[in-house]
C-alpha positions as CSV (number, residue, x, y, z in Angstrom):
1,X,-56.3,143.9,46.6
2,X,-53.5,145.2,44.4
3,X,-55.3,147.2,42.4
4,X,-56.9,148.6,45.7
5,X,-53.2,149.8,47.2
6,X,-52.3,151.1,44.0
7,X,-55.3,153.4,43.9
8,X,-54.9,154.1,47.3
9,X,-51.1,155.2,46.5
10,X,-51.9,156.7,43.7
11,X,-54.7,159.0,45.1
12,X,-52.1,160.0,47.8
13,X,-49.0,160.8,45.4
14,X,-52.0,163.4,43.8
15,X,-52.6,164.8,47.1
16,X,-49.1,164.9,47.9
17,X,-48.5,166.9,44.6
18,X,-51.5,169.0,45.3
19,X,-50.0,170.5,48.4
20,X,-46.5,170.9,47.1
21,X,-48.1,172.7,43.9
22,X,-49.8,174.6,46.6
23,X,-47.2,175.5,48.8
24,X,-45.2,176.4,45.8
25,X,-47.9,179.4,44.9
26,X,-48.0,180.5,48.6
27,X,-44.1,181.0,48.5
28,X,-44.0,182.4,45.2
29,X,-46.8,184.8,46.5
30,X,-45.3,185.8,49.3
31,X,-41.9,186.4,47.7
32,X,-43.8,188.8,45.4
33,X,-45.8,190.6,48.5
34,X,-42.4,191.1,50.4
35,X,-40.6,192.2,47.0
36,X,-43.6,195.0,46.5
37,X,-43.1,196.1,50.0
38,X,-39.0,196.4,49.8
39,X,-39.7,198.3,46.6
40,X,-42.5,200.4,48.5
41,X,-39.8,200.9,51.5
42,X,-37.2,202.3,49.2
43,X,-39.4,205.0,47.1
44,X,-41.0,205.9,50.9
45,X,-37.3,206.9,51.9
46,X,-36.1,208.2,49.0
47,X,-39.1,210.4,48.9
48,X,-38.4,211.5,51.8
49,X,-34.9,212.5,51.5
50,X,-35.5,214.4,48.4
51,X,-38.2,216.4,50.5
52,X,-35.1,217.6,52.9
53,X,-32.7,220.0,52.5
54,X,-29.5,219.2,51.5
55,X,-28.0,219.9,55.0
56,X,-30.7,217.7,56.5
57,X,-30.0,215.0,54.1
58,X,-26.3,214.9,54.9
59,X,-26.9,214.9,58.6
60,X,-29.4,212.1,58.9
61,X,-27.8,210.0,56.2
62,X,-24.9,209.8,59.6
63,X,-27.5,208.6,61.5
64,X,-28.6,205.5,60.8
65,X,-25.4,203.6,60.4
66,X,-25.1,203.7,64.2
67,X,-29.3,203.9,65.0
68,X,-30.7,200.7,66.5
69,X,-33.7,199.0,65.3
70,X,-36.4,197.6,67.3
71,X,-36.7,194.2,65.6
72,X,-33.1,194.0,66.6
73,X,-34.3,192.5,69.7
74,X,-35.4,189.5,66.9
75,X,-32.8,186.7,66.9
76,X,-32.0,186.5,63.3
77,X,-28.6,185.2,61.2
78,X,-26.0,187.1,61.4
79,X,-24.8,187.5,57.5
80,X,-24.8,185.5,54.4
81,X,-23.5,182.4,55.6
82,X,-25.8,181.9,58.6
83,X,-28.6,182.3,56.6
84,X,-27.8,180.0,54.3
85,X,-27.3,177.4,57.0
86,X,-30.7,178.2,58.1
87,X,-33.2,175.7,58.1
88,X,-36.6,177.0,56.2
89,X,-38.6,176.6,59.1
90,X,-36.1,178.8,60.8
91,X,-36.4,181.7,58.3
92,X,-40.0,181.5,58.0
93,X,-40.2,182.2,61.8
94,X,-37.8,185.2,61.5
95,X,-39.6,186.1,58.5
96,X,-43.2,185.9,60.9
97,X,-41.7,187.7,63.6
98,X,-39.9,190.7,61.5
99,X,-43.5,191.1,59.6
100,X,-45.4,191.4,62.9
101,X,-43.1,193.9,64.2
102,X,-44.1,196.3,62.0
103,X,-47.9,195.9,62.1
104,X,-48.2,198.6,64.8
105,X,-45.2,201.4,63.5
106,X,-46.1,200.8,60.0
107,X,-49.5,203.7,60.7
108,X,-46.9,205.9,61.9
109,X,-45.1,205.2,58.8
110,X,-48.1,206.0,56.8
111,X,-48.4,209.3,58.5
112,X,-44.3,209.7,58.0
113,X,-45.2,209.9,53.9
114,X,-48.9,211.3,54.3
115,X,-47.6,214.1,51.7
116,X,-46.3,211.0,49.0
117,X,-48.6,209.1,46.4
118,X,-46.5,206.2,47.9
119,X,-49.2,205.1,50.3
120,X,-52.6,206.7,49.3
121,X,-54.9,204.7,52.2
122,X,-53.2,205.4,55.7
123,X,-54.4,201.5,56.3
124,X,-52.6,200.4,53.0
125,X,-49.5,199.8,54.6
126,X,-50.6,197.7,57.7
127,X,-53.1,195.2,55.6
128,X,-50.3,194.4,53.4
129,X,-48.0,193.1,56.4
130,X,-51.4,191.7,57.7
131,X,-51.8,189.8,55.0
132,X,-48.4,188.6,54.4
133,X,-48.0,187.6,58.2
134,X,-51.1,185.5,57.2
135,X,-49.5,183.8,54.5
136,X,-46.4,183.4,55.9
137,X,-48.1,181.6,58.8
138,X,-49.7,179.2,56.3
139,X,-45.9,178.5,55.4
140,X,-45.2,177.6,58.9
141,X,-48.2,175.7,59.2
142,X,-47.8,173.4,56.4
143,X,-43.6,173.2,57.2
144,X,-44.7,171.4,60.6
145,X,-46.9,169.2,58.6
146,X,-49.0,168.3,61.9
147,X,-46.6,168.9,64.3
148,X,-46.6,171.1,67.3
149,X,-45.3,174.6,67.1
150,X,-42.6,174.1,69.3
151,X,-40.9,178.0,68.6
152,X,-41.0,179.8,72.0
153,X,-40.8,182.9,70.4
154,X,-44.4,183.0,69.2
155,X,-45.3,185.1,71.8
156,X,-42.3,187.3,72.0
157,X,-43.0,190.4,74.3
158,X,-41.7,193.4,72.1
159,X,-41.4,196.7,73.4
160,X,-42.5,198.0,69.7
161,X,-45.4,201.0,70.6
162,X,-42.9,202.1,73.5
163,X,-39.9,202.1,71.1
164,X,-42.3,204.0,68.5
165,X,-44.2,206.9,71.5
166,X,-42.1,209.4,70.3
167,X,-42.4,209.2,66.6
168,X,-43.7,212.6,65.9
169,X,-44.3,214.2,61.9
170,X,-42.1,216.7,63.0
171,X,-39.2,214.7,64.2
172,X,-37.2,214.5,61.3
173,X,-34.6,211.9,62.9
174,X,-36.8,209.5,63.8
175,X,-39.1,209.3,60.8
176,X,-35.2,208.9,59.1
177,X,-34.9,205.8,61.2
178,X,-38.0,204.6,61.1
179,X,-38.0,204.2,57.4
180,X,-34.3,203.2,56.9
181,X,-35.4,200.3,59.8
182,X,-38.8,199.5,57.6
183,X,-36.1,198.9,54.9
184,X,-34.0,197.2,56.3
185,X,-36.2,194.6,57.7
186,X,-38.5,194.4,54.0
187,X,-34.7,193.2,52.7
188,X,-34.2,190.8,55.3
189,X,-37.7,189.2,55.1
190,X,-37.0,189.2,51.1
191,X,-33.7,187.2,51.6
192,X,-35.1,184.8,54.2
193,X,-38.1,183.7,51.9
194,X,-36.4,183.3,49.0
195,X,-33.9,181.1,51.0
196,X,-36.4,179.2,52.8
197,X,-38.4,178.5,49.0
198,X,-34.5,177.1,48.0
199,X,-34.6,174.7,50.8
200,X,-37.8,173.4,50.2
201,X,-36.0,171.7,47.1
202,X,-33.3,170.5,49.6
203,X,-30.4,172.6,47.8
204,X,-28.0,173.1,50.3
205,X,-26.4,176.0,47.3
206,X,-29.4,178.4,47.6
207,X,-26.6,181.0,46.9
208,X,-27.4,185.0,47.8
């Protein structure tokens, strides 16, 4: 009988270890897919600022400072220290919810940099959130460990295509702001998961 209980625990520390080894690769995954995509986000914008004239540059770089973003309607922590404080299940939410916001704008940012080698398939772009919303849900999934989803914001009605209607290739302004946003939010996903991988150690330190 004793030799029974401590094949039964053993088989379940392995199984336990299994899943942690997994999650690990999932996190370091997609802490690699959302670093490719900040990098992406910066060489879209700076590509585009070095397509403007130098007037244009200096006028739109005013711009943004005081432009609104639609995943500001996201409730997300506000600076270093909240974030810190955050629980991982918390950031991986935020994290879910930033991603999917730009599923739909991200084929008008394709369109924004259709004359860049940046993004050479127009559908690049959107598979990459797509499959890093996946993964990240996988995160959540496996952070609940069984339990119900109990976040109220999985649904969250965001006025996304109506923010995005009047995206035009023409509209110099608001192809500024749409790819200062698209970075902006790629950074903040970036911090969140590698905070939320720090807390899966229980380090209550996961300095920024």
């Amino acid at each position: 009988l004793l030799l029974v209980l401590l094949s039964v625990v053993l088989v379940s520390l392995l199984v336990n270890q299994g899943r942690a080894s997994d999650n690990q690769r999932l996190f370091n995954n997609a802490v690699i897919r959302v670093q490719h995509l900040h990098q992406l986000a910066a060489k879209m914008i700076n590509d585009f600022e070095d397509s403007l004239l130098p007037e244009e540059r200096r006028q739109l770089s005013k711009i943004f400072p005081l432009s609104f973003c639609n995943s500001d309607y996201i409730e997300a922590p506000a600076g270093k220290d909240e974030t810190q404080k955050s629980s991982m299940l918390k950031l991986l939410r935020i994290s879910f919810h930033l991603i999917e916001s730009w599923e739909f704008p991200s084929q008008s940012l394709s369109g924004t940099v259709s004359n860049s080698l940046t993004v050479g398939n127009p559908n690049q772009l959107t598979e990459k959130l797509a499959d890093l919303k996946m993964g990240i849900s996988v995160l959540i999934q496996a952070c609940l460990d069984g339990q119900p989803n109990m976040d109220d914001n999985d649904s969250l009605p965001l006025p996304f295509e109506d923010f995005y209607l009047t995206m035009g290739e023409n509209n110099l302004r608001e192809s500024f702001r749409l790819l200062a946003c698209f970075k902006k939010d790629m950074h903040k996903v970036e911090t969140y998961l590698r905070v939320a991988n720090c807390r899966r150690s229980l380090d209550s330190n996961c300095t920024l």
